[in-house]
C-alpha positions as CSV (number, residue, x, y, z in Angstrom):
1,X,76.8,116.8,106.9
2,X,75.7,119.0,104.5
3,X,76.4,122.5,106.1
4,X,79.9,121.0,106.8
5,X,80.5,120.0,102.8
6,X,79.2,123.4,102.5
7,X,81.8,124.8,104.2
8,X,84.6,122.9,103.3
9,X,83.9,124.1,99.7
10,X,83.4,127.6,100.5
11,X,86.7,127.7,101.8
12,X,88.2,126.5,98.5
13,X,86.3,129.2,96.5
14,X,87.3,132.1,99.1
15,X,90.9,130.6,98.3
16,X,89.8,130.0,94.7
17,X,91.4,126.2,93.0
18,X,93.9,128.3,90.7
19,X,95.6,130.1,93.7
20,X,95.8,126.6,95.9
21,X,97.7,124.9,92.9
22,X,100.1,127.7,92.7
23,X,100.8,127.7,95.9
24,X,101.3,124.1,96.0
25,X,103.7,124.6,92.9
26,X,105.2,127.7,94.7
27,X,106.6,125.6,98.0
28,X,108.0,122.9,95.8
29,X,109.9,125.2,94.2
30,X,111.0,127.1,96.6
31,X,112.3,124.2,98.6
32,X,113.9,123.1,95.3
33,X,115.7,126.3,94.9
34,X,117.3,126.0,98.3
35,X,118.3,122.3,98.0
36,X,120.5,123.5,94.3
37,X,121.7,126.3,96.6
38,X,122.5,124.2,99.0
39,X,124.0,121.4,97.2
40,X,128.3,120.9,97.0
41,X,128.2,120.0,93.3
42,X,132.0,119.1,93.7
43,X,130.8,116.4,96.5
44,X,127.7,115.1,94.1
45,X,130.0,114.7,91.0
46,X,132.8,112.5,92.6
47,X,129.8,110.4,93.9
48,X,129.3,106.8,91.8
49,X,126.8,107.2,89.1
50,X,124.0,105.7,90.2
51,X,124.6,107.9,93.4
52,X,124.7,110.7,91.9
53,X,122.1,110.4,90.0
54,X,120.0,109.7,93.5
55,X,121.3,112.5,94.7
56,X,120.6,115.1,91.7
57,X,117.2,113.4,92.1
58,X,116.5,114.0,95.3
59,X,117.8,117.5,95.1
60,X,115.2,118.2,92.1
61,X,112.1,117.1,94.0
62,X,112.7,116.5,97.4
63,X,111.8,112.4,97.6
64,X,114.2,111.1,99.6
65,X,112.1,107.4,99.3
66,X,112.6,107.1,95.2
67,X,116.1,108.3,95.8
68,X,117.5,105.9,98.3
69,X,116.0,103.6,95.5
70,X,117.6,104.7,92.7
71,X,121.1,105.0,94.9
72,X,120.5,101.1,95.9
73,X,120.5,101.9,99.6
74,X,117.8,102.4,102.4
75,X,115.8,105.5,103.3
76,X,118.4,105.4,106.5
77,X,121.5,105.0,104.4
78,X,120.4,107.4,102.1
79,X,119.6,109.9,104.7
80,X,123.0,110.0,106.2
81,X,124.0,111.3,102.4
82,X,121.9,113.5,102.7
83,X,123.1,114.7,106.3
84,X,126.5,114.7,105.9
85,X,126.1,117.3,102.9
86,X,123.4,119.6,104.8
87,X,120.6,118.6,102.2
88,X,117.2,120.0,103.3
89,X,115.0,117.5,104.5
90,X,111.4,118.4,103.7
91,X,108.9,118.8,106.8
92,X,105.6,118.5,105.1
93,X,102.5,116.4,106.8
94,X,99.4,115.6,105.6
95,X,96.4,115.4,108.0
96,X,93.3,113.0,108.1
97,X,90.2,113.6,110.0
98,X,90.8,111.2,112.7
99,X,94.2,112.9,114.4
100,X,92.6,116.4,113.6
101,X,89.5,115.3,115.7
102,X,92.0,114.0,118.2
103,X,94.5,117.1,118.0
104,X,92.6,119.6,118.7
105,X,91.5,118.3,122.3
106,X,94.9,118.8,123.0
107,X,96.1,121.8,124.9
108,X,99.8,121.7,123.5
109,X,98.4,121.2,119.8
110,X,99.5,124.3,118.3
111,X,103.3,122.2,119.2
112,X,102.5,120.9,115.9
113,X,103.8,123.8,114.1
114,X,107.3,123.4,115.2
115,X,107.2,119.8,114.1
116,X,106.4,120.2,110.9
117,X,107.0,123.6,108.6
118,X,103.4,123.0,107.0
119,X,100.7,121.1,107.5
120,X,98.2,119.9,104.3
121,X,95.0,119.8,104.5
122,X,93.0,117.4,101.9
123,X,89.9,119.0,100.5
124,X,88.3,115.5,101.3
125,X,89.6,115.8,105.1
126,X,87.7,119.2,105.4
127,X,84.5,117.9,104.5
128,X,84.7,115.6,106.4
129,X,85.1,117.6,109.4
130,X,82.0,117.7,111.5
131,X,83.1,119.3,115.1
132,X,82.7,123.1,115.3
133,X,85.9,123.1,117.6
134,X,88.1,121.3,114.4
135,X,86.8,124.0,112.0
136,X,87.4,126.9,114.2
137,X,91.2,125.4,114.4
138,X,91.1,124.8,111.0
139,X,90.3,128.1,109.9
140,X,92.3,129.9,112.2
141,X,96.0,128.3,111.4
142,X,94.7,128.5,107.5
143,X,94.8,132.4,108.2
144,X,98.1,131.6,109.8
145,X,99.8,129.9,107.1
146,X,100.0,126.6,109.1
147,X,97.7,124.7,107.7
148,X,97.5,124.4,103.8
149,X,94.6,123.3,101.9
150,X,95.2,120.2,99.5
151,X,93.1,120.5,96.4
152,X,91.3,117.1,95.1
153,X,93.2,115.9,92.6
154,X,92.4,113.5,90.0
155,X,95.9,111.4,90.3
156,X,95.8,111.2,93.8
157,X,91.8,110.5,93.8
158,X,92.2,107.2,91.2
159,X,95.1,105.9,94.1
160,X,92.8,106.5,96.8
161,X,90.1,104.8,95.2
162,X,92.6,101.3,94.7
163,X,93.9,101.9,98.2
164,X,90.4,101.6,99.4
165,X,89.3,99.0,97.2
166,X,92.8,96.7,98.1
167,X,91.9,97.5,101.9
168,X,88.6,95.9,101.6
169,X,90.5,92.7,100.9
170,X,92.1,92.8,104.4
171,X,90.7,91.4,108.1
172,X,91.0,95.3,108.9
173,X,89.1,98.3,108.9
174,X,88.6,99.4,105.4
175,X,90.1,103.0,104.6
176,X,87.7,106.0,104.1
177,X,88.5,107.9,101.4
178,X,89.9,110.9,102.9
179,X,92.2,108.5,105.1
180,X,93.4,106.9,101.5
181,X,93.6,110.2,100.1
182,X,96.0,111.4,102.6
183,X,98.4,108.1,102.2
184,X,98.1,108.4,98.1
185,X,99.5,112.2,98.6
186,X,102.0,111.3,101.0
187,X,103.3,108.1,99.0
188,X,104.0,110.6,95.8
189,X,105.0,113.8,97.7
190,X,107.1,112.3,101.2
191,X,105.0,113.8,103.6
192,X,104.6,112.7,106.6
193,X,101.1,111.4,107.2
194,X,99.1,112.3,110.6
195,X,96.5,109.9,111.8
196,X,95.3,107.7,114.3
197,X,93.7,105.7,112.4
198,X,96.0,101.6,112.8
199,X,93.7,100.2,109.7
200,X,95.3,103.4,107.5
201,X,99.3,102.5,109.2
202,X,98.7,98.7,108.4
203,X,97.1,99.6,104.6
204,X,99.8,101.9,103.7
205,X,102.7,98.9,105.0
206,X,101.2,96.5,102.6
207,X,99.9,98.4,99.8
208,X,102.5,101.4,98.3
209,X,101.0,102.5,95.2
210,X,102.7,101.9,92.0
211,X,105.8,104.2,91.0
212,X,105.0,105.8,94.4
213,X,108.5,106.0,96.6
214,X,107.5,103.4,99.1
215,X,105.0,103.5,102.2
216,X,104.8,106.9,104.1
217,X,105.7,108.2,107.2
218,X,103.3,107.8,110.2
219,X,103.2,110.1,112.6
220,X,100.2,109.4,116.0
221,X,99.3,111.3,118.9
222,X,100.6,109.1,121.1
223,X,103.0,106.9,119.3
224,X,104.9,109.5,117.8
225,X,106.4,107.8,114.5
226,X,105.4,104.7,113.3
């Protein structure tokens, strides 16, 4: 286990933590430049207030969840708002260790990349990843640009810590830490989350975290969303 911690954090040095959270910072605001670009002001300020006000949200940090909340609709009702006007809709996922080990058997995998624009990468998930095959993947698509590494970060590590203690509570698999991780990000951030794990679908269902934007988006091999 070691070499592979070893490994995971030499990555994140070669990258260095600095450069990872400005690129993380640089996406989100690049995608919120092109959503004010995009947005018919004249549309958003005939809207109702409290629409509007969803609307402006969601056009200033891409959360469609805490939007359709603040507009007193559903995610569905919100996102034909959002349709109608050509807003972007963001494309990241977040990946946990047990659809990368699954994945990458897969001889249509790199299909993945026209799914989703990027794909994160949680520090935790890449330690955790044991199989030579995953990290040769791994490695190549981070030279790519399709994958992204996810720093460890304190907010998101304190969530994924009540996740897994609120999972142990359940007649269900308990979450790992990386799987909680990926579901604390994805709550905050509305990515889509990649696993394969049904304990981590069922945890997020019944446990959002607080002032998150709801439960994720699943996304399985097999399944496709859930």
């Amino acid at each position: 286990m070691g070499r592979f911690l070893t490994q995971g954090s030499a990555l994140m040095l070669v990258m260095g933590f600095e450069e990872v959270i400005k690129e993380l910072r640089d996406r989100e605001e690049e995608a919120r430049r092109i959503r004010r670009a995009e947005a018919d002001w004249d549309f958003i300020n005939s809207l109702p207030p409290r629409v509007k006000l969803a609307v402006i949200h969601y056009i200033e940090t891409g959360d469609i969840y805490v939007s359709a909340r603040i507009a007193g609709m559903s995610v569905e009702e919100f996102n034909e708002v959002r349709i109608r006007r050509g807003f972007q809709m963001p494309t990241d996922a977040i990946a946990d260790t047990s659809f990368i080990i699954d994945w990458v058997r897969y001889s249509g995998r790199d299909l993945l990349f026209r799914l989703f624009s990027t794909v994160w990468i949680p520090e935790p998930v890449l330690n955790e990843v044991r199989s030579e095959n995953s990290l040769s993947w791994i490695t190549g698509k981070l030279a790519e640009g399709k994958f992204a590494l996810f720093p460890e970060l304190t907010n998101y590590r304190d969530e994924a810590l009540r996740l897994m203690e609120l999972s142990s509570r359940y007649p269900v698999r308990r979450l790992d830490y990386p799987e909680a991780y990926c579901i604390a990000v994805a709550s905050d951030r509305g990515y889509v989350v990649l696993s394969e794990n049904g304990g981590a679908m069922h945890r997020n269902s019944s446990t959002p975290g607080p002032g998150s934007g709801g439960p994720s988006r699943f996304w399985r091999n097999y399944l496709g969303w859930a």
